[in-house]
C-alpha positions as CSV (number, residue, x, y, z in Angstrom):
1,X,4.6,-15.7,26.1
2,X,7.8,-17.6,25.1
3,X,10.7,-16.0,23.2
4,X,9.6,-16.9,19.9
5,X,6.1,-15.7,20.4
6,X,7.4,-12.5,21.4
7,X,9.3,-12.0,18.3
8,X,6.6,-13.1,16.3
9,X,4.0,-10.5,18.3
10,X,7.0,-7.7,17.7
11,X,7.1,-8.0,13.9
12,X,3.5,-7.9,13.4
13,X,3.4,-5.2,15.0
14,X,6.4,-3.8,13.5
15,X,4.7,-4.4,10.2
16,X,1.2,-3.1,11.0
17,X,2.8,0.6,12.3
18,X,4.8,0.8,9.1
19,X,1.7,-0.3,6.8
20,X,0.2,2.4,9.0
21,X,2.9,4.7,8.1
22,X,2.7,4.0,4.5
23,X,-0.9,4.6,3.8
24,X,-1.4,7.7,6.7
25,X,-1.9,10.5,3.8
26,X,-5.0,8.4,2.9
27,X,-6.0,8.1,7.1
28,X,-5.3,11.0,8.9
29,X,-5.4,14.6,8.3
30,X,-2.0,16.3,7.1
31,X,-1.7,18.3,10.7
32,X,-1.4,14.8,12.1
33,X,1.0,13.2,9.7
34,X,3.2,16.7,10.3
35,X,3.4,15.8,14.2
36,X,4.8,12.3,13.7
37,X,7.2,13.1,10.7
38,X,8.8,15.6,13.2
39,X,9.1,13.0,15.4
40,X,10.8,10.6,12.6
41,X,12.9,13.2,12.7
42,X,13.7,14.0,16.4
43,X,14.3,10.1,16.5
44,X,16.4,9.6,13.9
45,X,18.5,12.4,14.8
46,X,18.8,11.8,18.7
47,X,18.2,7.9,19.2
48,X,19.5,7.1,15.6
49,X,17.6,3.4,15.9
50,X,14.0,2.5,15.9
51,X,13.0,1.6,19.3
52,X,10.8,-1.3,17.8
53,X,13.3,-2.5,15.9
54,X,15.8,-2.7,19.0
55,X,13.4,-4.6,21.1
56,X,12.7,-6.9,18.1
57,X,16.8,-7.2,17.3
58,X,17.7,-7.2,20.3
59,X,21.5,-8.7,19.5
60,X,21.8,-6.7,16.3
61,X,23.5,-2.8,16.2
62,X,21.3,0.5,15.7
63,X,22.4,-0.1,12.0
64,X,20.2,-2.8,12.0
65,X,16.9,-1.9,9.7
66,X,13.1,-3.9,10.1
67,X,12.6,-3.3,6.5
68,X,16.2,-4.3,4.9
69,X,15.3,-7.9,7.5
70,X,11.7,-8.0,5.8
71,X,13.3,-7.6,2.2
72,X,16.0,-10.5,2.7
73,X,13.5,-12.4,3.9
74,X,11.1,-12.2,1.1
75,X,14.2,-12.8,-1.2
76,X,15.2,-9.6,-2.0
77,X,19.0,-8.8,-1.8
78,X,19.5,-5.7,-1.0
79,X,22.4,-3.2,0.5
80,X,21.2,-2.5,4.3
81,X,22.6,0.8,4.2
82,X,21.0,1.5,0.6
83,X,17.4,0.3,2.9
84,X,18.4,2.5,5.8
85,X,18.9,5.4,3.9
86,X,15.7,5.2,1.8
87,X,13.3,4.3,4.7
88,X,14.8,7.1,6.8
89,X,14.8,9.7,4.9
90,X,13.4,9.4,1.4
91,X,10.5,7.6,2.1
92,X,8.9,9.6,4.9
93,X,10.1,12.7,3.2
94,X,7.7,11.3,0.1
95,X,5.1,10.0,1.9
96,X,4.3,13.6,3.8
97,X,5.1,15.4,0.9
98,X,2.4,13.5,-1.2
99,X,-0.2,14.0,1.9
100,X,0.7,17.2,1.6
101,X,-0.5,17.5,-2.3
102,X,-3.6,14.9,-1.9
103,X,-5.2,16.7,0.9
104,X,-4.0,20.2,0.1
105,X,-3.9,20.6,-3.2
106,X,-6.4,17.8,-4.7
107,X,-8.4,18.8,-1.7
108,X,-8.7,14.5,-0.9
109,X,-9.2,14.8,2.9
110,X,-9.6,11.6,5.2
């Protein structure tokens, strides 16, 4: 696979495991989703990069963010530290909080 294919492969696949983040309260039960947010967690405190995003950026700093490249790329301009600190901790935080309330409370299991 040349270089560029690579890169390519890497961001699909970058894209499809954050999609898969993204929509989890609606795919897998909330004991699931509470396993890999702890890990979100362990990562972010310990590694402080996304491995994915490392192998995919190879040249840029942990700083760098998938999601602040995938924004400036689809025109927005945004603040990469703004990005960072949204998809690292507000997001996630939001995202198992509201699989929390759809399968808990609403009772809207996968």
């Amino acid at each position: 696979m040349h270089e560029n294919e690579k890169l390519v492969f890497l961001a699909f696949v970058h894209l499809m495991i954050v999609l898969l983040a993204y929509s989890s309260p609606f795919l897998f039960r909330w004991e699931i989703i509470t396993i890999f947010f702890i890990y979100g967690i362990i990562q972010t405190i310990f590694l402080k990069y996304c491995p994915l995003t490392k192998a995919q950026f190879r040249s840029k700093s942990k700083d760098f963010s998938f999601q602040w490249w995938l924004l400036r790329k689809i025109g927005f301009n945004v603040k990469m530290k703004t990005v960072k600190y949204w998809i690292i901790w507000r997001l996630p935080a939001a995202v198992y909080l509201f699989a929390l309330f759809w399968q808990l409370v609403l009772n809207m299991n996968p």
